[in-house]
RODO-2510 file (C-alpha; in nm, 4 decimals, decimal comma):
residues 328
     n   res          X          Y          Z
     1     x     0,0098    -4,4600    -5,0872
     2     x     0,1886    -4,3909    -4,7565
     3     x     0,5230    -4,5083    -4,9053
     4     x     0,4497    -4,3135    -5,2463
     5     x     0,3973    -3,9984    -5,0523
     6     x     0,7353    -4,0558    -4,8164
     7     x     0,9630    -4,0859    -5,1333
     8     x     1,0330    -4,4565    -5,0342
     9     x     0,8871    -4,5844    -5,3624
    10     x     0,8402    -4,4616    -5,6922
    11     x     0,6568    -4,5774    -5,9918
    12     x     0,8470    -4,7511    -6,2678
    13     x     0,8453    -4,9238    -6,6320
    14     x     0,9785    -5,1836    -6,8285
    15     x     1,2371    -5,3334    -6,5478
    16     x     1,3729    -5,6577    -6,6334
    17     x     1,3284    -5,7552    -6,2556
    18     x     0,9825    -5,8207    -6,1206
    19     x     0,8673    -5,9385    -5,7593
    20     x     0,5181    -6,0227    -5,6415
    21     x     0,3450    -5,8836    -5,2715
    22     x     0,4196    -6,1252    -4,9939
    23     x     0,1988    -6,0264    -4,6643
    24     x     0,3504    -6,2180    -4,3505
    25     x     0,2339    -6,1350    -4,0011
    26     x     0,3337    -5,9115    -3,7842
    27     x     0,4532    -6,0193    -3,4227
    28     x     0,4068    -5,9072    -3,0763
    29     x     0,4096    -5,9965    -2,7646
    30     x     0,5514    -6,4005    -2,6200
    31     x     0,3363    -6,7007    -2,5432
    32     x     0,4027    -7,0220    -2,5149
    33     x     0,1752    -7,2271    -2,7753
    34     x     0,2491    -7,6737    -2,8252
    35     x     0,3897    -7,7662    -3,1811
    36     x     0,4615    -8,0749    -3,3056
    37     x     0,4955    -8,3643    -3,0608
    38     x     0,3381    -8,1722    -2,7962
    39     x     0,6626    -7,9068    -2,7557
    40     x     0,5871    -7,6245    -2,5614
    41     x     0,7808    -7,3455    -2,7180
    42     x     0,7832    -6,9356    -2,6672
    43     x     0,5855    -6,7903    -3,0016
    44     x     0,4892    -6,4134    -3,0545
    45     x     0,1388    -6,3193    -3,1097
    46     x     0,0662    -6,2123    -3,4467
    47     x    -0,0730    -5,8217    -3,3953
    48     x    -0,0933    -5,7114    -3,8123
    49     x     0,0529    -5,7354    -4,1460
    50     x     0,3608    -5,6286    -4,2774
    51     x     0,3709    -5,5735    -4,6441
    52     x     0,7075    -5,7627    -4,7720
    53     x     0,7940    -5,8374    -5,1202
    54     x     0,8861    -6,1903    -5,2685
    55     x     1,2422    -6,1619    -5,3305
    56     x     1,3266    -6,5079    -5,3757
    57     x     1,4519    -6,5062    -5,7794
    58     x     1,6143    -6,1877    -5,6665
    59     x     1,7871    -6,2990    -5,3663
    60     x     1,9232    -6,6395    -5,5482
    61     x     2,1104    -6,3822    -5,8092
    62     x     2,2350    -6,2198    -5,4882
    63     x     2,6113    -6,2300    -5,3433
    64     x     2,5458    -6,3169    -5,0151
    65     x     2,6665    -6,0674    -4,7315
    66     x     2,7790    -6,2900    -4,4411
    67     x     2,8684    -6,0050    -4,2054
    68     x     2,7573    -6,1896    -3,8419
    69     x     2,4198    -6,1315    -3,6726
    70     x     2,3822    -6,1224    -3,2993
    71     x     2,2184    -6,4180    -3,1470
    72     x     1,9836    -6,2168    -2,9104
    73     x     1,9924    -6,4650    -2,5955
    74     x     2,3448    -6,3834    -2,5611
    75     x     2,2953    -6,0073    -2,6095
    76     x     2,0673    -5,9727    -2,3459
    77     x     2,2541    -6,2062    -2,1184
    78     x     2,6070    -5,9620    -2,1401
    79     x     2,3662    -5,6766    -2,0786
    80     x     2,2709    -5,8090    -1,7142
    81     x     2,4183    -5,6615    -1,4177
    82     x     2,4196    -5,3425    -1,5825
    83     x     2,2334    -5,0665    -1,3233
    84     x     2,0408    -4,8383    -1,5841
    85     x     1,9118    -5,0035    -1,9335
    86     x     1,7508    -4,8540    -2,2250
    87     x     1,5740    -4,9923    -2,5614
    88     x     1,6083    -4,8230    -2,8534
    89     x     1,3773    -4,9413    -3,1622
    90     x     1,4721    -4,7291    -3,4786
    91     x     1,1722    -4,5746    -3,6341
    92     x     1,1151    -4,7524    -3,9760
    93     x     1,4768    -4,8878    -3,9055
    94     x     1,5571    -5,0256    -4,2961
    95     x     1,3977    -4,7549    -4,4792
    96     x     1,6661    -4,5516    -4,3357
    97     x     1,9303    -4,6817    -4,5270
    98     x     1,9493    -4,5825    -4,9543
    99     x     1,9842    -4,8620    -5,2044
   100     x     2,2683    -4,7193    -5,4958
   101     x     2,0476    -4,5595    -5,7834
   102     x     2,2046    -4,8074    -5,9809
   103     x     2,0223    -5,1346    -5,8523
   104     x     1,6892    -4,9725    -5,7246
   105     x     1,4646    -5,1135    -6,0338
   106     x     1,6647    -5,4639    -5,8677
   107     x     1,3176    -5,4439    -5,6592
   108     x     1,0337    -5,3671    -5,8812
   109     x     0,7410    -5,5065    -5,7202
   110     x     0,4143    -5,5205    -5,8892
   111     x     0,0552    -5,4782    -5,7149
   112     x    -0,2821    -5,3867    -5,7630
   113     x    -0,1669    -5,0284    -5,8424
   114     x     0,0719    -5,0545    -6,0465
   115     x     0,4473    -5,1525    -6,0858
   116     x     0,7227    -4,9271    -5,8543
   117     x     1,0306    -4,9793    -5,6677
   118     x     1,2120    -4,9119    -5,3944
   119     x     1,4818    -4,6103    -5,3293
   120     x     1,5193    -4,7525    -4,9885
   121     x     1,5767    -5,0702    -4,8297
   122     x     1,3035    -5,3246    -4,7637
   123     x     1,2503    -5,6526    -4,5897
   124     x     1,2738    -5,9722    -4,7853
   125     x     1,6084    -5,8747    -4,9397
   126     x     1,8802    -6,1582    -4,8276
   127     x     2,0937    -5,9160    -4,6992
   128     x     1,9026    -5,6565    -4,6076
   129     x     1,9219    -5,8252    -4,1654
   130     x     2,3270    -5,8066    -4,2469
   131     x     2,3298    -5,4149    -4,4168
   132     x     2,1247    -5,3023    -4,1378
   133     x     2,3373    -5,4374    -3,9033
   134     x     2,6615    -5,3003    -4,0347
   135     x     2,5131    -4,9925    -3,9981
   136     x     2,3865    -5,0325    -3,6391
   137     x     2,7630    -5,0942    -3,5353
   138     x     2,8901    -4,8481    -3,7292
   139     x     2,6200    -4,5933    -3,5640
   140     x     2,6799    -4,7215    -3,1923
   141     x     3,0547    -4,8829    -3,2069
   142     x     3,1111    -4,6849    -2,8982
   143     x     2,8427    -4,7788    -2,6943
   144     x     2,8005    -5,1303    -2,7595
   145     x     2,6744    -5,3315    -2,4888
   146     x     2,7003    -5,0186    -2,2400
   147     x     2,4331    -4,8161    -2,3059
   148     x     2,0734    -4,9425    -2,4183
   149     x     1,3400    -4,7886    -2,0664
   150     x     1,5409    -4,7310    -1,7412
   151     x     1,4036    -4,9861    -1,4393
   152     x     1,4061    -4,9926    -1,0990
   153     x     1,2308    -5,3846    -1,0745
   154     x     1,5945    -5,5319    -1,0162
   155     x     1,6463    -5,9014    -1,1426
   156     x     1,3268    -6,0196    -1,3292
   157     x     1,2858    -6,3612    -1,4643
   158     x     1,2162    -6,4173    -1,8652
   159     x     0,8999    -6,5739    -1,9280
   160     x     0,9606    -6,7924    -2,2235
   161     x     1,2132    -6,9621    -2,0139
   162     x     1,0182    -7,0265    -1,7507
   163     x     0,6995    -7,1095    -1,8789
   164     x     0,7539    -7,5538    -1,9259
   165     x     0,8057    -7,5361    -1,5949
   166     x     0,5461    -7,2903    -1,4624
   167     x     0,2712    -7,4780    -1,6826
   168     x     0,3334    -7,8299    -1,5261
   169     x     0,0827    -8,0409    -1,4350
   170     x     0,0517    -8,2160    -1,1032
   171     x     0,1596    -8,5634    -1,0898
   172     x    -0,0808    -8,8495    -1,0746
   173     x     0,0993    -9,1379    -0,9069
   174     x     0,4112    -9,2536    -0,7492
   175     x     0,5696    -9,4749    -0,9344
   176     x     0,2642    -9,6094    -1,0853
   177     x     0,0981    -9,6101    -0,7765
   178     x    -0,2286    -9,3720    -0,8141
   179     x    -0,2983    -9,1451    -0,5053
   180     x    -0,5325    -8,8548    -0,3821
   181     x    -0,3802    -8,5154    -0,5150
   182     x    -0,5710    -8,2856    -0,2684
   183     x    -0,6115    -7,9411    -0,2302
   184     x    -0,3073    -7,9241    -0,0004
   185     x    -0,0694    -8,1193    -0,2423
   186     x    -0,2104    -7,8874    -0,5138
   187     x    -0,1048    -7,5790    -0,3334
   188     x     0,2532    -7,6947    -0,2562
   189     x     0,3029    -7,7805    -0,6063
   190     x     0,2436    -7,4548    -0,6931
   191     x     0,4597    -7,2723    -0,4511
   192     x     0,7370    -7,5414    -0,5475
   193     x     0,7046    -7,3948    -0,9105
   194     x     0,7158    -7,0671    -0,8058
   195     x     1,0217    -7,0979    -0,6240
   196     x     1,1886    -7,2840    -0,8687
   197     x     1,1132    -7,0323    -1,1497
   198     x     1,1711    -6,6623    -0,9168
   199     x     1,4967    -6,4750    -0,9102
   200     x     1,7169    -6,5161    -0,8083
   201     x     1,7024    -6,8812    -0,7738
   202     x     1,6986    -6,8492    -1,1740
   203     x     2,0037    -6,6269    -1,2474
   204     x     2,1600    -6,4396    -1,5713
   205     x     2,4602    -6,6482    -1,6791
   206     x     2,8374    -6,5628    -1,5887
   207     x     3,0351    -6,6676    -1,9075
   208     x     3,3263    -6,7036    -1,7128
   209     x     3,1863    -7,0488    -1,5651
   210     x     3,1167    -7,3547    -1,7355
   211     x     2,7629    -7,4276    -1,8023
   212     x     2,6340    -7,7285    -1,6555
   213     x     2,3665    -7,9612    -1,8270
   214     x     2,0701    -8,1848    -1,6151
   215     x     1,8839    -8,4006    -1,8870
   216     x     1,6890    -8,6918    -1,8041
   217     x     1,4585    -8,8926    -2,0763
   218     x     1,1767    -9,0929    -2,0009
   219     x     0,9398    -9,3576    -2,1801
   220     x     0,7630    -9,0493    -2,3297
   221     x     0,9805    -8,6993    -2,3320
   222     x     1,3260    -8,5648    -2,2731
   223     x     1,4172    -8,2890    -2,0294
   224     x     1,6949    -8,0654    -1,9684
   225     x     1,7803    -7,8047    -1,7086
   226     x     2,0817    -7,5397    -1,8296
   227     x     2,2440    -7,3506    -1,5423
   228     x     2,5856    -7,2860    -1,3323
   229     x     2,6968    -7,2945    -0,9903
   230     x     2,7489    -7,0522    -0,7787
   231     x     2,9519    -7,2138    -0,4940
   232     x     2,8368    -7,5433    -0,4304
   233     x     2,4420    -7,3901    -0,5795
   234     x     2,3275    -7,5154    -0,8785
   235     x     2,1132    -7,2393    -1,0487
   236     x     1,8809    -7,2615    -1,3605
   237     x     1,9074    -7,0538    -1,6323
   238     x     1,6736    -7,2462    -1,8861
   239     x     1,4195    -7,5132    -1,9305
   240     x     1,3426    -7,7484    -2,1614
   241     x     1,1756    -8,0400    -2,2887
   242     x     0,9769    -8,2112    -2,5471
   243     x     0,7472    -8,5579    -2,6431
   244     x     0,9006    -8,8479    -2,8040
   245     x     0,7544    -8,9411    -3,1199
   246     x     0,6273    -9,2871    -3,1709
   247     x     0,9284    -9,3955    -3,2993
   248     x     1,1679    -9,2047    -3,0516
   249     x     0,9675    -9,4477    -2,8062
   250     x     1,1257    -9,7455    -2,8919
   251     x     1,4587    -9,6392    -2,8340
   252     x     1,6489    -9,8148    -2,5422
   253     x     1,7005    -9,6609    -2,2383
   254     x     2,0840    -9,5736    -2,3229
   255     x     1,9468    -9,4150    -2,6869
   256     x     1,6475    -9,2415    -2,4986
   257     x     1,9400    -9,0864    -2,2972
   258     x     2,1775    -8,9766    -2,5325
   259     x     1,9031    -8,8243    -2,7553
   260     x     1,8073    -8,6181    -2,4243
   261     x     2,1712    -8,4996    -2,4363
   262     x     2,1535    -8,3893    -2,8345
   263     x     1,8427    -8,2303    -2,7388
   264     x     1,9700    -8,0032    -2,4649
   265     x     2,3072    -7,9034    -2,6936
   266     x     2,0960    -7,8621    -2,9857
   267     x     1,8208    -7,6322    -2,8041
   268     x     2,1106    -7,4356    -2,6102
   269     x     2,3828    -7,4497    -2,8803
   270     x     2,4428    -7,0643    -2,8670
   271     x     2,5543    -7,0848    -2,5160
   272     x     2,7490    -7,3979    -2,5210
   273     x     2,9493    -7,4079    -2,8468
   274     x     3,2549    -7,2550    -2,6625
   275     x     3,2841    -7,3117    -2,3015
   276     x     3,3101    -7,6026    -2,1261
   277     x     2,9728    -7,8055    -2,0118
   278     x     2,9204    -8,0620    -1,7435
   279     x     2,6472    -8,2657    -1,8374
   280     x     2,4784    -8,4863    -1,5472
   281     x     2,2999    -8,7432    -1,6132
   282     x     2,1725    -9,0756    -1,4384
   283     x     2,2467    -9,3155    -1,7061
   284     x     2,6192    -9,3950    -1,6381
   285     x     2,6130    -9,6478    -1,9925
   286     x     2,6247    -9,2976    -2,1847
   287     x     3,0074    -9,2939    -2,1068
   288     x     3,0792    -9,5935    -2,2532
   289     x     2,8715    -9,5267    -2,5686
   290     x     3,0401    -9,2028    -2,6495
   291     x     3,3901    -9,4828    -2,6894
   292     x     3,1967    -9,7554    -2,9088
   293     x     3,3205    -9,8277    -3,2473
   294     x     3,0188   -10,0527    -3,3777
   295     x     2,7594    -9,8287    -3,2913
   296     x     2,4215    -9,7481    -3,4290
   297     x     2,4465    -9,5363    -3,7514
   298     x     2,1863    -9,2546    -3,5762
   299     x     2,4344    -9,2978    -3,2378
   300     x     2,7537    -9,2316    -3,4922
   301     x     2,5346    -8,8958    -3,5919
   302     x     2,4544    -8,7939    -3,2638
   303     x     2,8062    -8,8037    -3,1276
   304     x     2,9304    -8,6451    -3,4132
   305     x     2,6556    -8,3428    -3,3572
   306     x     2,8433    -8,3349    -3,0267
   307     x     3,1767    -8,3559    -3,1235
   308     x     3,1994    -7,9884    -3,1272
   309     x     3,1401    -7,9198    -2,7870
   310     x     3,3506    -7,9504    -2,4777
   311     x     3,1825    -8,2281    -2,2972
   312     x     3,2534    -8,3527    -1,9352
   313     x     2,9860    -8,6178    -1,8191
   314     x     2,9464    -8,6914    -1,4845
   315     x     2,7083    -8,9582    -1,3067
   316     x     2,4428    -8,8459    -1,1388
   317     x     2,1515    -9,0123    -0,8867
   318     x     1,8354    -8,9773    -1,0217
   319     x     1,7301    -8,8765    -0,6648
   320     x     1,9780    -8,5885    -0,7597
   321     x     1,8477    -8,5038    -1,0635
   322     x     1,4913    -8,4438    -0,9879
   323     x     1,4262    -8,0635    -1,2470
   324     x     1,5339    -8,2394    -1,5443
   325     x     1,3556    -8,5662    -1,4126
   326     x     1,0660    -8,4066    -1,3288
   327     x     1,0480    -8,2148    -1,7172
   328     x     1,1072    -8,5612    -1,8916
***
């Protein structure tokens, strides 16, 4: 009724397209929930229902629009250092834009009520993310990047990166060795967390220096650690890890290692597909495996995943390498 009453929709007969209601939830704010082998990854609440339609037959018949989308990460990261910031979220942002009169009955939907259309744009059209963004830049070509709730908190540290390492648990041994966790190991833990995880030990990346890669892979996980140096500092940017699956667990040593390696370019591929990225890593067999000719067909795959990148590895202690050690 609400969308009746705006003008958005309007009630129509006998159009050769029809689409069927498709509810999907509505998101809000990020937590950090385990999926599948035990991940820890940054979700969004779900606060409501959006009302989208199912465009699928529609959207196959579709020429796609491949204008390019934003990868948010590296918005936000080009926006630091700026002094005064402010968010701007467009009021009912795609029914702002007109479909042509000519291809409205294109998105005849049919409910409970009857069967209407839409005279402006909704979500679950193909290229409805790639229209709307055309007309952002088109909008705010000027201001790009310059201009965008003004805050005085200084450098703040994002959550969903944090989180793996802020919801570690203490350790139970050393090296297999079982020992009294007390009260007073307990509460060093913790502050160790909260150092590692506080500005600005965790910075905002400058993409004028190469990124550099900790990953580290144990009998049961992978870890990585993305950051830079500043000087002769190494400083996080990300964290990451997952669970090996039962089969991931009876890799070798060298495969557990390399698949640590896919892991960390796969999960930070937006930030690493240009520059240049030191990867450290205490398995100094890696080297040589990238050069083998009669490798494994999954170690062929994996080295031609990272083929792509620009890849320096260097060795490094495991003493040395204790954040991405400590994650796997």
């Amino acid at each position: 009724m609400k969308l009746l009453d705006t003008h958005i929709i309007y009630p129509i007969t006998n159009s050769p397209w029809l689409s069927l209601i498709h509810c999907v939830p509505k998101k809000g704010g990020i937590t950090v929930l385990p999926k599948e082998n035990d991940e820890l990854v940054p979700s969004r609440t779900v606060t409501g229902w959006r009302v989208c339609i199912n465009y699928r037959k529609l959207n196959e018949a579709t020429a796609k629009d491949h204008f390019p989308l934003p990868i948010m990460d590296q918005m936000l990261e080009r926006l630091a250092g700026n002094k005064y910031l402010c968010f701007l979220d467009g009021f009912s942002g795609y029914f702002q834009i007109l479909i042509d009169p000519n291809d409205q009955e294109k998105t005849t939907f049919t409910c409970t009520f009857g069967t209407y259309a839409y005279r402006r744009m909704p979500f679950g059209l193909c290229n409805a993310p790639a229209t709307f963004q055309r007309c952002m830049l088109e909008i705010f070509h000027d201001m790009i990047e310059d201009s965008v709730e003004v805050s005085s908190a200084g450098l703040e540290v994002d959550k969903a990166k944090i989180d793996v390492i802020s919801k570690l648990p203490p350790p139970t041994n050393i090296k297999d060795i079982p020992f009294e966790f007390d009260d007073e190991c307990q509460k060093t833990f913790e502050l160790l967390k909260e150092k590692l995880t506080c500005a600005p030990v965790i910075i905002s990346l400058n993409w004028n220096l190469p990124f550099e890669l900790m990953c580290d892979a144990s009998d049961f996980a992978v870890g990585a650690v993305l950051g830079q140096k500043d000087g002769k500092i190494f400083h996080p940017i990300y964290f990451a890890s997952k669970t090996l699956n039962p089969a991931q667990q009876k890799y070798t040593v060298t495969e557990k290692e390399l698949m640590a390696i896919v892991f960390a370019f796969d999960k930070f591929r937006s930030y690493l597909i240009l520059p240049k990225t030191i990867v450290h890593t205490d398995h100094s067999a890696l080297r040589h495996l990238f050069k083998k000719q009669d490798t494994k067909p999954h170690h062929i795959r994996w080295i031609l995943l990272l083929q792509e990148f620009d890849i320096e590895i260097k060795d490094r202690k495991g003493t040395e390498n204790v954040a991405a050690d400590h994650l796997s």
